[in-house]
N, C-alpha and C positions, 0 to 999 in steps of 0.2 A: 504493500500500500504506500512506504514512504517514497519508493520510484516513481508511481503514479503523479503522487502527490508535487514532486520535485520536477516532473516532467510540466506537468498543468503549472507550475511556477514558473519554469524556463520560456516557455513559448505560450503562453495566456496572455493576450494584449487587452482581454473582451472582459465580461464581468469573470468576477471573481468565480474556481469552480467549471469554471465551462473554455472548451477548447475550440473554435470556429474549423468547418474543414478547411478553409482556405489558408490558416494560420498551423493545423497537422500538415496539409500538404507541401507549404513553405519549412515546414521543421523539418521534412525526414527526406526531400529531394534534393538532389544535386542541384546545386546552380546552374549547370550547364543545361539541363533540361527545362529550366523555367527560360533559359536565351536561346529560343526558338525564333526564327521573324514574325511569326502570327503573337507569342506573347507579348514581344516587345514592344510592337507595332501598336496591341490591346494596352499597353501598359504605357505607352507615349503617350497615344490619345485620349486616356483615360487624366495625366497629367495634365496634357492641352487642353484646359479649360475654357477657354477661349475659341478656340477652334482656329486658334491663326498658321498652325502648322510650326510653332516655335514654342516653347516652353520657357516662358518668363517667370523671371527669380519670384514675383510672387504668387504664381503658382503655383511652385517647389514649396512655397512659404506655408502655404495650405494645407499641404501635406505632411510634412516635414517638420512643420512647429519652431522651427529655430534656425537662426540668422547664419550661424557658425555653418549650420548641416548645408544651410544653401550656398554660400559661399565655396566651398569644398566638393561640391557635388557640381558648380557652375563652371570652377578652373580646374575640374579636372575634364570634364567633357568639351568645355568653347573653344573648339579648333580654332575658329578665324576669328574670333575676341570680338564678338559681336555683343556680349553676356546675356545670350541666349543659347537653348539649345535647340537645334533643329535635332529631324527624325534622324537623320544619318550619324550625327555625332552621340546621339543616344542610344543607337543602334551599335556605338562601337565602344562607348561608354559600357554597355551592359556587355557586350561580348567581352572585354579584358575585365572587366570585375570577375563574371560568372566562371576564366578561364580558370584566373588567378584564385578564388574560391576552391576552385577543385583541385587545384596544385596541390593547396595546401591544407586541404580535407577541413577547412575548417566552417561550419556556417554562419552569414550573416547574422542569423539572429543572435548568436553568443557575439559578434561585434559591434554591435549597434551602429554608433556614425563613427568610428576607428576605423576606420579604412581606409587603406593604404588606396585609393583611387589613380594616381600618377601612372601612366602605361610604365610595363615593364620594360 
């Protein structure tokens, strides 16, 4: 029971007690499998609030809750230092996170915003 209980602790973002499948599904897969083109693609546009085909820092800010996390997540993805990200730069953003995850076997969720995001 205290495994259960330690697991529902590690990956529970929801009420207290209760595990979402979308939060089991992120706990126990590879990152390389969630940077598919259809996921990312689903997970861009889901960021682009707007619908402008770029993803603006307050955007991120929406999601993300904190100035630091956007910052860090904006210079590691703005190829052309626009400080935005378009779909492509997000697309290559996710692809070296997801690589460099499975390198190193270890999952986002025990990193939170510690991540090493800089291409290797």
């Amino acid at each position: 029971m205290g495994e259960i209980s330690d697991l529902n602790t590690l990956y529970s973002t929801g009420q207290k007690g209760k595990v979402h499948y979308t939060e089991w599904l992120a706990a126990t897969m590879k990152p390389s499998t969630l940077a598919t083109d259809k996921a990312i693609k689903q997970v861009f546009h889901y960021l682009d609030i707007d619908q402008t085909g770029k993803i603006k820092p307050h955007e991120l800010y929406r999601v993300l809750g904190c100035n630091n996390a956007v910052t860090t997540v904006i210079q590691a993805a703005d190829a052309d230092g626009d400080s935005v990200i378009d779909e492509e730069e997000f697309r290559a953003l996710m692809r070296n996170m997801a690589k460099r995850l499975d390198k190193a076997e270890v999952h986002p969720r025990r990193l939170g915003f510690q991540l090493n995001l800089a291409p290797a």
